[in-house]
C-alpha positions in Angstrom: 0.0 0.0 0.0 2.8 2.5 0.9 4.6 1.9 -2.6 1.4 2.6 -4.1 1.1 5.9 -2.2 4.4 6.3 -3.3 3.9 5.9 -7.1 0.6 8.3 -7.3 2.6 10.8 -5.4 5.3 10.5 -7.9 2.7 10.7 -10.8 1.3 13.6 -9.2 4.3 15.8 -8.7 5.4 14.9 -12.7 2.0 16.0 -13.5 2.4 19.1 -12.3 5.4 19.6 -13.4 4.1 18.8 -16.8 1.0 21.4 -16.1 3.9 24.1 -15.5 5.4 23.7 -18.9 1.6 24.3 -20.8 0.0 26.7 -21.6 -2.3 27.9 -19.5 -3.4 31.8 -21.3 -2.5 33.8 -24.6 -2.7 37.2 -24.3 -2.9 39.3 -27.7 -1.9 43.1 -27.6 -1.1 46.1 -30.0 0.9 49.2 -28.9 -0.3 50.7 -31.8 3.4 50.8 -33.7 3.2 47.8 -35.6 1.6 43.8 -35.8 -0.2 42.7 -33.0 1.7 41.0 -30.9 0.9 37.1 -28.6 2.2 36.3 -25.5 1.8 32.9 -24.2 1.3 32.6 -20.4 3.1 28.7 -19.2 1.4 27.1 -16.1 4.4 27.9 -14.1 3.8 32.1 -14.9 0.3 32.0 -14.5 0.1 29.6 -11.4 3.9 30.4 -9.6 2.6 27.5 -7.0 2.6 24.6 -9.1 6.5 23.7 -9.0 6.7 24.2 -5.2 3.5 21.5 -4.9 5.0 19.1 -7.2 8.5 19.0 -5.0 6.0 18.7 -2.1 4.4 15.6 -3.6 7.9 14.4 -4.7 8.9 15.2 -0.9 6.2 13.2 0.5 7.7 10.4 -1.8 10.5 10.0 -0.5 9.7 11.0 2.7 7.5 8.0 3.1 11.0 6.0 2.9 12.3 7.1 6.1 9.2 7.2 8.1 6.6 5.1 9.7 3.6 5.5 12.6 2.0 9.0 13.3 4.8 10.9 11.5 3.5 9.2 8.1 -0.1 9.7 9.1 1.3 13.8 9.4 3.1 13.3 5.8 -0.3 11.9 4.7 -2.1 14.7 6.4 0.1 17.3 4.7 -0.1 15.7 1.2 -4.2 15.8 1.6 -4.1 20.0 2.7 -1.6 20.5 -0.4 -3.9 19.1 -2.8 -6.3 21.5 -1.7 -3.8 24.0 -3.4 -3.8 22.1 -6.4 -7.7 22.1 -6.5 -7.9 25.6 -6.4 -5.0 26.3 -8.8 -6.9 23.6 -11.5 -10.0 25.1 -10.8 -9.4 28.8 -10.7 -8.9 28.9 -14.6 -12.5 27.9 -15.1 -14.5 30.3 -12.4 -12.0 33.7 -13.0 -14.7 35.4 -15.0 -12.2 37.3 -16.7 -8.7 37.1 -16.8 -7.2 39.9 -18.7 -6.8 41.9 -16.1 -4.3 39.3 -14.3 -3.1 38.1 -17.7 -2.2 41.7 -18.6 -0.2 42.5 -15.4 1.7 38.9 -16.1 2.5 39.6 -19.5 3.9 43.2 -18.5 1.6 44.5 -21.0 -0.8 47.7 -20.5 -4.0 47.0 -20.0 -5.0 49.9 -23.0 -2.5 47.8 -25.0 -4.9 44.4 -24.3 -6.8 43.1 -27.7 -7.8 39.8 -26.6 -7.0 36.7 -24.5 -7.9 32.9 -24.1 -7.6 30.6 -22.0 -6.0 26.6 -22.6 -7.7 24.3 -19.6 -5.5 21.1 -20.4 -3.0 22.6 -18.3 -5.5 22.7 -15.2 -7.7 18.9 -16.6 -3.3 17.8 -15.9 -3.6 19.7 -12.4 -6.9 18.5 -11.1 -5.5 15.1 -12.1 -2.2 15.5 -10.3 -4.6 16.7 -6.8 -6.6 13.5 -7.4 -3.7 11.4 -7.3 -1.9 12.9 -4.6 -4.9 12.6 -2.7 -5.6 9.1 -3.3 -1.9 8.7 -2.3 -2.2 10.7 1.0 -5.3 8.2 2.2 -3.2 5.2 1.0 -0.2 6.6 3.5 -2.7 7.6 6.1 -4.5 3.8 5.8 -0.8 2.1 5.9 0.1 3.7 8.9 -2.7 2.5 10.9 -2.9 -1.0 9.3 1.3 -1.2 10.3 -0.1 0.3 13.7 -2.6 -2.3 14.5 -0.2 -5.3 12.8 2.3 -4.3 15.3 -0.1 -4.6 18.2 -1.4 -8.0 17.2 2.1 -9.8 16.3 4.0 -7.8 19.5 6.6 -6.9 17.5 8.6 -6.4 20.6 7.6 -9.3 22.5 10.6 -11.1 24.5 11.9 -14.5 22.4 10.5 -17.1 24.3 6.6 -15.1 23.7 7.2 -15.1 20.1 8.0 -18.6 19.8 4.5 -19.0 21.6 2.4 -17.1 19.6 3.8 -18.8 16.7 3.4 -22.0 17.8 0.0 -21.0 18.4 -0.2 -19.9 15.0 1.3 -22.9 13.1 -0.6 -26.0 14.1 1.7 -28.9 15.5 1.8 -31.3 12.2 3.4 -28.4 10.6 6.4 -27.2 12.9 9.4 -27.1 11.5 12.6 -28.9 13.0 14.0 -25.5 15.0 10.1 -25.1 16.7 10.5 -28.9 17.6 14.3 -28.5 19.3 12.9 -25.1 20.8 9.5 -27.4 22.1 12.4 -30.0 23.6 15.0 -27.1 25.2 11.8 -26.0 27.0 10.6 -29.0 28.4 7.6 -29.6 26.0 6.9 -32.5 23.7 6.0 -30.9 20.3 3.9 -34.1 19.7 2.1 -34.5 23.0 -1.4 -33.2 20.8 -1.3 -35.0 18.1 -3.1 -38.5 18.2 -1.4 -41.4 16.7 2.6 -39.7 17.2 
């Protein structure tokens, strides 16, 4: 589960990445003096928070190598509240009612010098994508932390030798010991066979 948390989050941050290098608006403008000009607006100009998400979701990647318990479930926590931010970045695009304003002031050009602009939404379709993943990732870390959680509480991890050679006798039935549980059985006092009619 945690490499598959692992490999959305990867997607996710190439996604953005990928979303940074589209474009996102052209602006069209005339100053009057000769051809109108086009300026193309990448992902990256028009949404400066895309890069620092995807090394977020790249972080959390390789984050999720190192760590374990309630410090994943935190990475997990953090990947869900970025994804917000890449929510709102996919979605902006769509509910700006008008974006010349913004796309002027990015473009450096005068707003008297603004003809026309238009907007590209495959860069924000990649964005909304990349969120989706990295969310799906951050419930797959969250989900593996608490299933490693309750494992280690079942199996007692830390239990003391002689405990764990218990529980796993207790797990395995007799017929199928293997030759080291049977010399343990013996060093103990035991008979490994005492149970099992006709030995």
């Amino acid at each position: 589960m945690t490499r598959v948390a692992q490999l959305l989050l990867v997607v996710s941050a190439l996604a953005l990445w990928v979303a940074s290098r589209m474009s996102w608006v052209d602006v069209t403008s005339f100053d009057g003096l000769g051809q109108p000009k086009s300026t193309t607006l990448n992902g990256a100009t028009w949404s400066t928070a895309l890069v620092p998400l995807a090394l977020v979701a790249l972080a959390a990647a390789v984050a999720t190598l190192a760590v374990r318990g309630w410090v994943l479930r935190l990475v997990g926590g953090l990947v869900a509240v970025a994804t917000v931010g890449m929510g709102y970045l996919g979605i902006g695009l769509w509910v700006v009612p008008d974006v010349a304003a913004r796309a002027a002031e990015l473009a450096q050009i005068p707003i008297t010098a603004l003809i026309d602009t238009q907007r590209h939404h495959a860069g924000a379709v990649v964005t909304l994508v990349a969120a989706g993943c990295a969310l799906a990732g951050a419930v797959l870390l969250v989900r593996s932390a608490a299933q490693a959680k309750a494992g280690g509480a079942k199996t007692g991890k830390y239990l003391a030798p002689a405990a764990k050679r218990e529980a796993a006798r207790q797990e395995t039935p007799e017929a199928e010991m293997s030759e080291r549980m049977i010399w343990d059985a013996l060093d103990e006092g035991r008979d490994p066979t005492s149970d099992n009619e006709g030995r």
